[in-house]
C-alpha positions in Angstrom: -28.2 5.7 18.1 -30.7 5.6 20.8 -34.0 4.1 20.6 -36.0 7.4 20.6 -33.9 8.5 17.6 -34.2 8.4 14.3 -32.5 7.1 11.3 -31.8 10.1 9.8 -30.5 11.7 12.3 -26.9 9.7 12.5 -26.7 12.5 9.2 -26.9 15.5 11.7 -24.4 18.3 11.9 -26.4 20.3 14.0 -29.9 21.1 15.3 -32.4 24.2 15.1 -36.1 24.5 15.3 -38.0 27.2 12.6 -39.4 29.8 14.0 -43.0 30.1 12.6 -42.9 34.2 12.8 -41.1 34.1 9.3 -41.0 30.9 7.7 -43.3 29.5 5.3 -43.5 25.9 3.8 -42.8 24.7 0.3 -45.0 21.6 -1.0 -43.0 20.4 -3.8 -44.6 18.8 -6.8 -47.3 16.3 -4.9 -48.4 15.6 -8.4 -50.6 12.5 -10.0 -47.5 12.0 -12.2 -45.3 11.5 -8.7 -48.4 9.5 -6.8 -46.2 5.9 -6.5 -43.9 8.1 -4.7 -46.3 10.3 -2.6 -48.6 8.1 -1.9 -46.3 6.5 0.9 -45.8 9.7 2.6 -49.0 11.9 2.1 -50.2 11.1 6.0 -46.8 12.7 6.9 -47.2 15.4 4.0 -50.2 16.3 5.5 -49.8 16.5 9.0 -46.8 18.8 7.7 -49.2 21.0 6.5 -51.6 20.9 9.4 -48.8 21.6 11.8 -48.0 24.5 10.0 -50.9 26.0 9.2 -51.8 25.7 12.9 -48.5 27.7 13.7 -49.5 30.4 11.4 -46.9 29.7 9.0 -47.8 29.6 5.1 -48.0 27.1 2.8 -47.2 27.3 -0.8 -47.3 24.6 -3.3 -44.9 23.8 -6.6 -46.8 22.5 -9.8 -44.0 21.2 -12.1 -45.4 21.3 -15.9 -44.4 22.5 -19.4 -46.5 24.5 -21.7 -47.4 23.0 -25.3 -44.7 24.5 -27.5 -42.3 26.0 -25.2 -38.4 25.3 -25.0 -38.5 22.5 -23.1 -35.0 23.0 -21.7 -32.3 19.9 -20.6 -34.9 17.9 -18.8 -35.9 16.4 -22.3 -32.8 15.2 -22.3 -32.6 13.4 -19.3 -36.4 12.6 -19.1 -37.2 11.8 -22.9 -41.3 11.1 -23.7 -41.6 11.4 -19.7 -42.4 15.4 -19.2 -45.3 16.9 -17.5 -47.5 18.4 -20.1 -49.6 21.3 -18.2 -53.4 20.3 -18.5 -52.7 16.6 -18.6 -54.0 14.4 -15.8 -50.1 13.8 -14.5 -49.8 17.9 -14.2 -52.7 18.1 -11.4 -51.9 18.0 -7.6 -53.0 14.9 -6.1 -56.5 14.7 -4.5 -55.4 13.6 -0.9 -53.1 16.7 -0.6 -54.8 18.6 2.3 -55.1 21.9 0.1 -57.2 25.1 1.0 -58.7 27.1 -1.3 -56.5 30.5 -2.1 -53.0 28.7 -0.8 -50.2 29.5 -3.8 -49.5 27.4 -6.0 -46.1 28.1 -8.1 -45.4 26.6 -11.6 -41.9 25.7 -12.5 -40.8 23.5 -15.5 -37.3 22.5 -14.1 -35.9 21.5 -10.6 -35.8 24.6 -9.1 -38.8 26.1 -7.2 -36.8 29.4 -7.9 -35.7 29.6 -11.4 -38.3 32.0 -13.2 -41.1 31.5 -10.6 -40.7 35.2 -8.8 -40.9 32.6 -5.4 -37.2 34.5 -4.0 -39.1 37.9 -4.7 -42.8 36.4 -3.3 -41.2 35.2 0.0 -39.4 38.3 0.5 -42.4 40.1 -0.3 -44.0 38.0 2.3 -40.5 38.8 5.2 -39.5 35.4 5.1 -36.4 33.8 6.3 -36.8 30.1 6.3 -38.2 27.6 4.3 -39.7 24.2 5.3 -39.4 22.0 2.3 -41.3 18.8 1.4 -43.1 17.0 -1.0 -41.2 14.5 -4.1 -38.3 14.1 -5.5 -36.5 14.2 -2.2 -33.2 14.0 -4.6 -34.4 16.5 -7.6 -36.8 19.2 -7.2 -36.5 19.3 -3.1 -33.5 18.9 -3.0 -32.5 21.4 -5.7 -35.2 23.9 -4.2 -33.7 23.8 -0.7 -30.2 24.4 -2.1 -31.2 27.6 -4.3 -33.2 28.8 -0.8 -29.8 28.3 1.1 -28.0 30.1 -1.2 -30.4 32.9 -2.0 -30.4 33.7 2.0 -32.9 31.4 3.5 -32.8 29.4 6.6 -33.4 25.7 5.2 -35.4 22.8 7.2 -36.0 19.4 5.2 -38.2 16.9 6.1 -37.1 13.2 5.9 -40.2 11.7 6.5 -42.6 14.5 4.3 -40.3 13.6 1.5 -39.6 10.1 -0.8 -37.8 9.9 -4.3 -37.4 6.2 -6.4 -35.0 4.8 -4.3 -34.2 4.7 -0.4 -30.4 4.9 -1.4 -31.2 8.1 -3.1 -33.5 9.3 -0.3 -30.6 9.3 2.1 -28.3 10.4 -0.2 -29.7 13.8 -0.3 -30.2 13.8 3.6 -26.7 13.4 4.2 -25.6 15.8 1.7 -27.9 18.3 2.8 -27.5 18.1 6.7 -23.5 18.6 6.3 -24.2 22.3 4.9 -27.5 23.3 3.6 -30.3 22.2 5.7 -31.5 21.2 9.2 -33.6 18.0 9.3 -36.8 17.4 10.8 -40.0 15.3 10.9 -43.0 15.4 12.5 -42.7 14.7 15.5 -39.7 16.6 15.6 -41.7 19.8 13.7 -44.6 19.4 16.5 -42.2 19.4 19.5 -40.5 22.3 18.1 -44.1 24.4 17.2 -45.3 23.4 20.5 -42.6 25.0 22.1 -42.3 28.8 20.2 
């Protein structure tokens, strides 16, 4: 690894820029419930966002929540007492999160950005091809929501530095995993050289 590289990048298979003309970025779950994890990376969260609303390319945010009295599905099981009630403090983007008003925001009450949000049918509404994805848990909903993009047809790119989870182990984990056949890294330097250039 040379100095001007990063670490992630010893996980590479292969390289791409996005091409802002039909891509749009998913914020995932920068919630006050998540804030000892996104509070490391919000700087690089927002200058995420800033790079790509400067390109032109939208930005939509994922709220994760679940409604009083609904079917709370398996993540009761795994997360007992620990779910995100919608309305409570926890459920409520996080104040430093550069947001505008009108951008999208999508609620979703398991992993997937996808499942029962109508986001596959917005973003081809919208003629979008690729996804950026960033925002916590790098290992559970981003990862899970850039896996259901790659398989529903879209052109993946995952940052490593707009993203954090519990555990750096973890963290890298999903980078390797997802640079060997679903995704093409990035951060953002690397998202600025590549906007600069289309």
């Amino acid at each position: 690894m040379t100095s001007s590289e990063k670490p992630y990048t010893k996980y590479e298979t292969r390289r791409r820029n996005p091409n802002p003309k039909s891509c749009v970025l998913l914020v995932i779950d920068v919630q006050n419930h998540f804030s000892s994890i996104a509070t490391p990376i919000i700087s690089n969260l927002n200058t995420t966002i800033s790079l790509c609303r400067r390109a032109s390319i939208p930005v939509i945010f994922t709220r994760h929540c679940h409604k009083p009295g609904e079917h709370r599905n398996m993540l009761e099981e795994w997360w007992p007492g620990d779910l995100i009630m919608d309305g409570a403090w926890e459920s409520h983007l996080m104040e430093g999160l550069e947001r505008e008003e009108g951008d999208v925001v999508v609620e979703k009450n398991t992993y997937s950005g996808f499942r029962k949000t109508r986001l596959e049918e917005r973003l081809v509404e919208m003629g979008v091809e690729e996804v950026i994805v960033a925002g916590v848990m790098t290992n559970l909903c981003c990862e899970t929501t850039a896996r259901e993009a790659f398989v529903r047809g879209f052109r993946v790119f995952f940052s490593a530095d707009a993203t954090a989870t519990s555990s750096v182990d973890l963290h890298d984990a999903t980078l390797n995993n997802l640079a060997y056949g679903f995704a093409y890294l990035l951060d953002c330097d690397r998202l600025k050289q590549a906007l600069s250039v289309n």
